[in-house]
N, C-alpha and C positions, 0 to 999 in steps of 0.2 A: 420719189415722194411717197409711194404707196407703200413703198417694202418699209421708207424709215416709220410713217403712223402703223404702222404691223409690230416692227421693233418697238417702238413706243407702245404701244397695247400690249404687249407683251412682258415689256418689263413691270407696266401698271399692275396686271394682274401676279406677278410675281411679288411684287411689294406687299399687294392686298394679300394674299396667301401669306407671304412672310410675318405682314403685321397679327394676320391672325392665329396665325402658327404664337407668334412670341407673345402673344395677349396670352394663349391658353396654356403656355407654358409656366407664362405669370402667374397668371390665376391657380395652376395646378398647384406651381411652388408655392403660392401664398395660401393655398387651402391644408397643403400638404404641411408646411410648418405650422401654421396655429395648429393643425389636426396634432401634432408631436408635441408640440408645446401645452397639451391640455394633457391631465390624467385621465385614465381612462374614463372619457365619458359613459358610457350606461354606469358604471359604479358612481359615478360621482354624482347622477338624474338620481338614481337609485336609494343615494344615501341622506338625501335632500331631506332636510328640517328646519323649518325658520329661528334665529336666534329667540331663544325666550329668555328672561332675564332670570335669575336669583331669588326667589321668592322669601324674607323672613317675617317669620308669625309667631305670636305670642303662645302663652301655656293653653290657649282657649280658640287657638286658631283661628283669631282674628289677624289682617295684614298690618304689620308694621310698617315696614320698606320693602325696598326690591334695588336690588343692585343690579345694574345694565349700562352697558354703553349707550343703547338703544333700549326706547322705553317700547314692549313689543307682546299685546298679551293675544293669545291664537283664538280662532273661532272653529266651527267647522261648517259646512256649507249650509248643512239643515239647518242652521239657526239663523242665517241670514234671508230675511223676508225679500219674495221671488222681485218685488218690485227695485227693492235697492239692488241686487245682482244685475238687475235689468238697468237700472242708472248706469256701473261703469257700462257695461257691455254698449248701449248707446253711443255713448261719449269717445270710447276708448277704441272698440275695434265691435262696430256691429256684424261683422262676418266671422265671429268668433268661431259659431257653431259650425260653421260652412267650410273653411280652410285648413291647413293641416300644417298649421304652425307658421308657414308664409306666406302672405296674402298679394300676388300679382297685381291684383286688380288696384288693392289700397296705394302701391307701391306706386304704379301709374301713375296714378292721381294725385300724388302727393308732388310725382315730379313734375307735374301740368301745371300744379299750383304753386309749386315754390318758385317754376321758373317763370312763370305770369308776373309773380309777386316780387321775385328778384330777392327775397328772403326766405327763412327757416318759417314759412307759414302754418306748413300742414307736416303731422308726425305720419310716419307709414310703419312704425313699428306696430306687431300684434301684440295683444294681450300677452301667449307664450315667448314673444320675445322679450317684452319689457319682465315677465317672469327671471328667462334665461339671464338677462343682464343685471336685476338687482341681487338675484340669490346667488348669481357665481362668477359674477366678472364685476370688473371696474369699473369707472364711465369714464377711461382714458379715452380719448379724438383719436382712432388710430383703425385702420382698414383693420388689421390682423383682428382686432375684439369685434368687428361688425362679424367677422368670418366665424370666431370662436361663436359670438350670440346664434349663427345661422346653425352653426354642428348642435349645437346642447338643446336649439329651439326643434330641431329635427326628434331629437332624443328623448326629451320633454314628451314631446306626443305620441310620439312610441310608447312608451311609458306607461304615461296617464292617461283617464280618460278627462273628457273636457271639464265636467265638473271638478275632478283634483284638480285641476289647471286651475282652475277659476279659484277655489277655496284657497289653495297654496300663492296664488296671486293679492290675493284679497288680505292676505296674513302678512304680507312681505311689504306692500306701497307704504311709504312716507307721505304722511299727510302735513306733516308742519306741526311746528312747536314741540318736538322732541316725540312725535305720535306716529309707533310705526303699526299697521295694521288697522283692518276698519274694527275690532273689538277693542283698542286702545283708542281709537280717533273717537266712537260714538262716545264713548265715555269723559273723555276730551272736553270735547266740545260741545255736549249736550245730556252729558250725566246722565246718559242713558246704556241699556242694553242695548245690544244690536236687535236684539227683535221687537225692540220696542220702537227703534225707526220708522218716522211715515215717510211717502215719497219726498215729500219736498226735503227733510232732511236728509234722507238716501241721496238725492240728486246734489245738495248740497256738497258731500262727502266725497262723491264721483265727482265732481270738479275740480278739486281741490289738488288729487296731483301730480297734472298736467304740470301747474306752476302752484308750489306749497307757499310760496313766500306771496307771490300777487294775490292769489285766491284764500287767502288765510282769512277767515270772516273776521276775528280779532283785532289784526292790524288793516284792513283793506276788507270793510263791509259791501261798500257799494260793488267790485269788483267782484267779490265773492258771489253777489246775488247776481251781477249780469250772470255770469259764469252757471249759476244753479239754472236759471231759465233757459239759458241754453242746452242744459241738458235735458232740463223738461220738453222744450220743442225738439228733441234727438227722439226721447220714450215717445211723442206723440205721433212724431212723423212714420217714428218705425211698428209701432202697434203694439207698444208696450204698456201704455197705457189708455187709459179710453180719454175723449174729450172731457165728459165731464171729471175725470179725474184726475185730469191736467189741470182743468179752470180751478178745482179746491185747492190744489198742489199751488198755483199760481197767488191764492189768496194767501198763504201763509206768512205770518209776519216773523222776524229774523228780528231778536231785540237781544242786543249787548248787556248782560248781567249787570253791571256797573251803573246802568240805564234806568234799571227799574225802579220805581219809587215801591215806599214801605207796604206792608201788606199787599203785595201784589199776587193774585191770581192768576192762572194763564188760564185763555179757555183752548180748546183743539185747534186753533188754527194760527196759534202762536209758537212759537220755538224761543228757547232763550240757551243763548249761548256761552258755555259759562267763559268766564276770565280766568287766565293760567294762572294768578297768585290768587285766586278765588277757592283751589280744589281744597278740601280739608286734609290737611298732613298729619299722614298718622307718623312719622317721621318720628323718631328718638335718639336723636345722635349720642345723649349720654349712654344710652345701652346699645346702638350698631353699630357705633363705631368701635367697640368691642368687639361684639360679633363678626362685623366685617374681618378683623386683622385674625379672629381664629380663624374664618373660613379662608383667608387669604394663605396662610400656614396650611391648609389642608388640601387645598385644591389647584388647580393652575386657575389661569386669567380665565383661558376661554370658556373651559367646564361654570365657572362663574358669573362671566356675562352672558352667556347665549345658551347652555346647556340645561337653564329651566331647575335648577335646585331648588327643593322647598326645605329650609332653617325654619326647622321647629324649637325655640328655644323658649327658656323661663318665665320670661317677664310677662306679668299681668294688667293689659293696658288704660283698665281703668284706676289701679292703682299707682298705674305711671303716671297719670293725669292728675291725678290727686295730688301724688309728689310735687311734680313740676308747678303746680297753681298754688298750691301752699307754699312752696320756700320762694317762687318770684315774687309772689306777692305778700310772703313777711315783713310787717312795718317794720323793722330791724333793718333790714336786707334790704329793704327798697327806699328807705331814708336814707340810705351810707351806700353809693354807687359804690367805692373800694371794699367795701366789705363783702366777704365772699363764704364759702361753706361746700358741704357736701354731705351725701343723706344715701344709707341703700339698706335697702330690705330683704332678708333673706326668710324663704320659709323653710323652719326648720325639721319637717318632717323628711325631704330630701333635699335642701340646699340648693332650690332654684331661689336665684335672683329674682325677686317678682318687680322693686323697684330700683331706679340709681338716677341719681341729681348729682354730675357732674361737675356744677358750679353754678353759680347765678349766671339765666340768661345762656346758657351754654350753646356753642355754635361747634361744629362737626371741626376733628381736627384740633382742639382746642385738650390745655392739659387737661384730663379727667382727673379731678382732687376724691373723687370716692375710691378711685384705687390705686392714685400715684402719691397723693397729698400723704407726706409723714411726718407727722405730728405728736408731741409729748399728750397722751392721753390723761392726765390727774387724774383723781380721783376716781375714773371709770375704770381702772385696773386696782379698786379696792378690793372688789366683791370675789379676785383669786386667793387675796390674803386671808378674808374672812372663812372663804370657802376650806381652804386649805387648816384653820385652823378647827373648822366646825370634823370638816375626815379623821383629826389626828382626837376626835372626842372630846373638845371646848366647849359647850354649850352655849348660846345666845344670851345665858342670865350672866355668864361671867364678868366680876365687875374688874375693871383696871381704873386709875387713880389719870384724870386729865390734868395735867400738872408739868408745869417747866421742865424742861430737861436736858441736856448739852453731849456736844460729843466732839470732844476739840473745842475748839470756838464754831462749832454748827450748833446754834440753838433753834429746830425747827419752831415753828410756831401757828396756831389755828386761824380761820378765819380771825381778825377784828385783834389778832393777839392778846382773846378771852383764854380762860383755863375754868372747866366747868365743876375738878373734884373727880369723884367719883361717877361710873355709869357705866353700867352694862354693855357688850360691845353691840348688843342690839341697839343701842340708841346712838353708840360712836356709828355704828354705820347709815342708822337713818338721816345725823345730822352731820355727816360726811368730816369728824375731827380727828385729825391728821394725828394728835398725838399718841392715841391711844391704836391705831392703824399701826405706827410704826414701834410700838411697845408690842403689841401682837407680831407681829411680825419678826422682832430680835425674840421675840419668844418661843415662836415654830421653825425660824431659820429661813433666812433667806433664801436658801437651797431647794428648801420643801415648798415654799411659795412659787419657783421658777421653774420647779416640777411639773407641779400644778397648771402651771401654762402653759408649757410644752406639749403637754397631753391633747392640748385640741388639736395639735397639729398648726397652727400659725408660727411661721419661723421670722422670729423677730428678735432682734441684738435685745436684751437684758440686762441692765447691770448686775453684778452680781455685789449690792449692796445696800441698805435699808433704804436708801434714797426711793428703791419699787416700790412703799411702800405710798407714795408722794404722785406716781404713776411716769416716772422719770423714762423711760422707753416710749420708742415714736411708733408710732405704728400706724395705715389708712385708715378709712371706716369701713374698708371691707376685711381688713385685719381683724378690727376690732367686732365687726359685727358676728364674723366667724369662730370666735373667741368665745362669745356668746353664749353661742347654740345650742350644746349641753345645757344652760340654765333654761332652756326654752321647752325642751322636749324630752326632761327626765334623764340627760347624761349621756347623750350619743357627740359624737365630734362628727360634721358631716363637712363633705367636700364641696362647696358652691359651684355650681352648676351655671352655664346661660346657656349654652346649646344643648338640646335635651336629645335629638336625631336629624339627619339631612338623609335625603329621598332624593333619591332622581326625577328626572320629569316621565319618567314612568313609575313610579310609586317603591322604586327598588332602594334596601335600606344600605346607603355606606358609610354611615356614620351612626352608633347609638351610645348615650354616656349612660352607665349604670350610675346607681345612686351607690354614693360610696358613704356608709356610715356603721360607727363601731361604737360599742359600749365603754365608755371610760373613766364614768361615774357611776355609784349606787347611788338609785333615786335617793334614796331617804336622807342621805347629805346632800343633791340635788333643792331637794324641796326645802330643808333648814335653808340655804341661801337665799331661796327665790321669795318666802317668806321675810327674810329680813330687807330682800331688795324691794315686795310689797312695800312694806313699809316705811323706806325712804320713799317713795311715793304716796303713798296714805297721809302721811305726817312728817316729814323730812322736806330734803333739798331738792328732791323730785317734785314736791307735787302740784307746780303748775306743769305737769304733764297728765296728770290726771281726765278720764277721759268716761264718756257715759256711752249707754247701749242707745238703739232708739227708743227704749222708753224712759229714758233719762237715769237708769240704776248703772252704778260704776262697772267698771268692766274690768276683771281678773288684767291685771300689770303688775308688773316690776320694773325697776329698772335707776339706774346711777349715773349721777351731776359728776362734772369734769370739769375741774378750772386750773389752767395752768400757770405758771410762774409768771407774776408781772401781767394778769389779763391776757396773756398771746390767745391762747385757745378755748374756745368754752363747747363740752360734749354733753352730749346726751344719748346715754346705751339703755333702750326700754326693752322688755322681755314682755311679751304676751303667751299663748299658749298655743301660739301657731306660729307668731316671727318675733324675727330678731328684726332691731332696728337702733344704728347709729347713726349720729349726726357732726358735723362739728360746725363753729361760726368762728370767723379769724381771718384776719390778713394774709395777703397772701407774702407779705415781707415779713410775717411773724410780729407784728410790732402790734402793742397793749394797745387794749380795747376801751381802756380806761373803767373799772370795777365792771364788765360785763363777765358774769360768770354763766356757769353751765346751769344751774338752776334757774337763772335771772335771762340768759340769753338763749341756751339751747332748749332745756324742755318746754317751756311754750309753742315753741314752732314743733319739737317732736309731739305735742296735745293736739295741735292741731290739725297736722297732716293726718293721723289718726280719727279724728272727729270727722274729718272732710271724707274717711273714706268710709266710713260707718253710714253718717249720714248719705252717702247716696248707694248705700245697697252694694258696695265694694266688697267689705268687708262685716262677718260675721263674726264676733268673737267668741270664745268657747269659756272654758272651765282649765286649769293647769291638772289633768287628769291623774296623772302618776300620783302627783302631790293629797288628791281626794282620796287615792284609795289606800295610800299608807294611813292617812287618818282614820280612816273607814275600819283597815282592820286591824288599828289597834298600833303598830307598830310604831307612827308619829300621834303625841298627844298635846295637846294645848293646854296654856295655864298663863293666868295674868301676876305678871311681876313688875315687882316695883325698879322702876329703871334707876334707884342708884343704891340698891342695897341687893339687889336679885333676886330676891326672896318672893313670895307671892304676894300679890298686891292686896292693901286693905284699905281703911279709914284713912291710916296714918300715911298712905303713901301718898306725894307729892302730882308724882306723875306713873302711870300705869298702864304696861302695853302686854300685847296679847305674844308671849314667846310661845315657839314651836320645839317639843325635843323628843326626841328616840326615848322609846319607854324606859323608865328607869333613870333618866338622866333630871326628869322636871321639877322641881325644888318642893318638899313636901311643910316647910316649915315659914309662917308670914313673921314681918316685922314687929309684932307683938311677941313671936319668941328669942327674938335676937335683936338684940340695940344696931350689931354691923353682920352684916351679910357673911358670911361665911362662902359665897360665891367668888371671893376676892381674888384674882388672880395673879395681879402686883400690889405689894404693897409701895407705898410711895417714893420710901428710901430704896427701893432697886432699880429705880429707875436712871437715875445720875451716871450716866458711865463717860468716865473723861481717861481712865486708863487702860481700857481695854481696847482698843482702837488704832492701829498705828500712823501715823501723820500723813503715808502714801493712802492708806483706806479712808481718809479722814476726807483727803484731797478730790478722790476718786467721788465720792459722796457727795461733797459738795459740787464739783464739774456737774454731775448726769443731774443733779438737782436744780442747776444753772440759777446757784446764789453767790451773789459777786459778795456781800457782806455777810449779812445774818437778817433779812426781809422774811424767812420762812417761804412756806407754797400753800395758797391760797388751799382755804377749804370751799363748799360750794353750798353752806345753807343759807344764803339769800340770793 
């Protein structure tokens, strides 16, 4: 009996040996592979930076957007006030300062408690491990990641000192409602800076999370606030804060932004917490979601979501605001839910995009009509015909004969299907009539007109037939605004721009766009257009576009009505002497507007996005400078002529406008010395051409003109 309890004792102590032998063998293997299955830990402590998102800003380096998976913006530890530091430290792991990464004692206690409780009562994770486990592991349920948390939490504090712990912790926690970080969370939830934090919202913050979704003060107040108190009696008990600065802490009232009635004041021992659809969005998906898909061309994902890039690009955000509040809220636009448009502003000294209105009401993702929408432009592709003929040395007084004309069975035809006679092309242009546009035009060549527009550099199909003359080619309105530019800023063709530079999140440049812009034009034919295009707004089809300074005196513009065949499109291209800006209003099925033309439908809304941006200190207007100093010395001179004989204007003229011409060109003789102008460019009978034309060019004309009969293409002066 005695030898077998010997044998028995003996083999017990062999089992115990053996069990413990194979525990530690376990444990080795199981330290030993996570240790192999992790990169090298100290490089990877080492290389440690929280995701920050994508930062994009205007020309004025105000925030736009911010592109992140995680919304996540850094702090550093001095700027977090000692008492909110001291909230999580309370709450989370009070022996922060004491332990070295893994706390026995916490551990202990957590297992006392949970097994008392028979649940997941009490956490024993430290501060460095819940660090170790959000910035480099997953929250897979599995030994092997408790083991990895224990290697990287060792390495961590090797590493850092407690405060980087703390700060790098502080940067990394999810608080709830897409808020990662306490410098995103205070701004969150309380529109504040983090050093503007009092205790009771410090303690607030630090509770939150334990559990983000039950302590979310937004969705679950009352929870929230047990939750705050409880940390308050953690700071009290542990000497973090004094009693009386508990009891204040304790008064503070927690009131839901939604909650408030009107003119409400807080006084200090209130907090108001805002609502997540309450933040003001500076949000522009017409112009990010641009920018996103260049910066998504340029960079991988993650350099994009967590790499902290700052897009400095064009846009100017109180002129985006202005944009977007004037065309949603155009009586046009907001009485006709289907009717649609698009609007972008380019500045033309270097071709930043300052605004763009994607469509009514525009939501991210959505087709962007300012740079995909393409559209027969009328009329607003006059001012290459006239420009082109002003280069080849036409003058503005020259008169041509408005008068019926055919080509084939194509008899274009003007607004209203009037014929006015005689008039200077200065006044064909200001009251935008088609016939005398396309008599100009067989008269410099269709070739020299498509010349002429190629030069800015917009690559857009043409026909190559007078029908251009009609504005029969489609093009966006950032086509068209680009097109422009040279009228804006004395003859340069410039490349538009939206991303100006991207930085790293250390301030390093990998991205910069030069301004790319070349001489293409001589001012002095420059300024003959932008004078004539004055004056379709002065007195023409423009001029409910017409716009005042703040002291109500007109403001230096140009600019041309566009009405396309059957009502489809109605444009409006203004020139000032800093931007270009087009617009269009139209179906997005192309189908007639019933008589809404560009003068009637578009420039009002381009007067008043202008007016709106004036009036609030957006925008400053100038002087067309180039245009002042050819006058100045001498080279362009002014002289009033009679708009249907060309001559200089006197008694006898009817009507009388202020023409611009290169010295030497300006008419020295009035309608007292001559019965008929001598400026005549067509006489009437040259007009008629039915045999020069051959049936396929005839055919071609009519197609890009899209006349099923002989309806003509609207002109645009009402």
């Amino acid at each position: 009996m005695k030898n077998s309890m010997k044998k028995i004792f003996k083999v017990s102590i062999l089992l115990v040996f053996l069990s413990v032998v194979a525990v530690g063998l376990v444990s080795f293997s199981l330290i030993f592979s996570a240790y192999k299955s992790l990169p090298d830990v100290g490089k990877l402590v080492e290389s440690y930076t929280p995701a920050v998102p994508t930062t994009i800003y205007d020309s004025n380096e105000e925030v736009i957007d911010l592109i992140y998976r995680e919304r996540r913006d850094t702090v550093t530890i001095s700027e977090i006030p000692e008492n909110v530091k001291n909230a999580f430290v309370a709450i989370e792991d009070r022996r922060f300062y004491k332990h070295h990464g893994l706390d026995p004692f916490r551990l202990g206690r957590a297992i006392v408690v949970n097994i008392s409780q028979r649940r997941a009562a009490q956490g024993a994770s430290t501060i460095t491990q819940q660090l170790a486990k959000n910035a480099f592991l997953t929250h897979e349920k599995k030994l092997t990641r408790k083991v990895k948390e224990a290697l990287i939490t060792l390495e961590i504090e090797k590493r850092y000192t407690k405060d980087e712990i703390l700060e790098k912790y502080l940067n990394e926690i999810y608080f709830g409602s897409g808020a990662y970080g306490i410098k995103t969370a205070a701004r969150s939830f309380f529109d504040k800076d983090v050093e503007a934090l009092n205790i009771a919202e410090g303690a607030m913050l630090a509770g939150m999370p334990n559990r983000p979704t039950l302590y979310n003060p937004r969705k679950n107040l009352e929870q929230s606030l047990k939750r705050t108190r409880l940390v308050l009696k953690q700071m009290k008990k542990y000497g973090y804060i004094t009693e009386d600065q508990y009891a204040r802490a304790m008064k503070q009232k927690f009131v839901l932004e939604k909650e408030l009635p009107k003119n409400f004041i807080a006084d200090k021992y209130t907090s108001v917490i805002r609502e997540k659809n309450s933040r003001k969005s500076l949000k522009s998906p017409d112009f990010t979601d641009i920018v996103e898909k260049k910066i998504f061309e340029m960079f991988d994902e993650n350099t994009i979501y967590e790499g902290g890039l700052k897009v400095y690009t064009s846009l100017d955000l109180q002129m985006q605001k202005a944009a977007l509040e004037t065309f949603n809220n155009y009586q046009l636009l907001r009485e006709n839910p289907k009717l649609q448009g698009a609007l972008v502003t380019i500045d033309s000294s270097n071709g930043y995009v300052k605004s763009i209105v994607a469509g009514k009401n525009f939501k991210t993702g959505n087709f962007n009509r300012a740079t995909m929408a393409k559209r027969q432009v009328g009329s607003s592709f006059k001012p290459f015909v006239y420009f082109t003929a002003l280069e080849e040395g036409i003058p503005m007084n020259t008169v041509i004969e408005d008068s019926e004309i055919e080509y084939g069975d194509w008899k274009p035809q003007n607004y209203g299907g009037t014929f006015s006679g005689n008039m200077t092309i200065l006044e064909a242009m200001e009251k935008s009539v088609n016939i005398v546009a396309i008599k100009l035009l067989e008269k410099i060549g269709v070739r020299s007109a498509i010349n002429t527009f190629k030069k800015t550099g917009v690559n857009v199909d043409i026909p190559s037939n007078l029908s251009i003359a009609l504005g029969t080619m489609s093009m966006s309105p950032l086509d068209l605004a680009t097109a422009y530019l040279p009228f804006s800023n004395g003859g340069y063709k410039v490349k538009p721009i939206f991303i100006s530079k991207v930085l790293d999140r250390y301030g390093n440049v990998l991205y910069e766009s030069p301004v790319e812009k070349e001489k293409i034009f001589d001012s002095d034919n420059v300024s003959l257009i932008v004078h004539m295009m004055k004056n379709a707004v002065t007195n023409g089809s423009g001029r409910r576009a017409r716009v005042t300074d703040r002291d109500g005196n007109y403001i230096e513009q140009g600019g041309k009505t566009g009405t396309t065949n059957d009502y489809r499109t109605a444009w409006f291209a203004g020139v000032t002497p800093e931007y270009v800006t087009t617009l269009y209003i139209g179906y997005d099925d192309n189908s007639s507007m019933e008589n809404s033309t560009g003068g009637g439908a578009a420039a009002p809304l381009w007067g008043e996005y202008y007016q709106r941006m004036i009036n609030a200190g957006a925008y400053n207007p100038g002087e067309f400078q180039f245009m002042e100093e050819q006058i100045e010395n001498g080279t362009l001179v002014t002289a009033n002529i009679d708009s249907r004989t060309g001559l200089l204007g006197d008694s006898s003229s009817i009507s009388v406008r202020t023409g611009l011409f290169k010295r030497g060109q300006a008419p020295v003789e009035s309608n007292r010395s001559y019965s008929k102008g001598f400026g005549d460019f067509f006489k009437s009978d040259d007009v008629t051409v039915t045999d020069e034309i051959s049936n396929e060019e005839l055919e071609e004309i009519k197609s890009q003109a899209n006349i099923e009969s002989n309806p003509g293409i609207s002109s645009d002066l009402f």
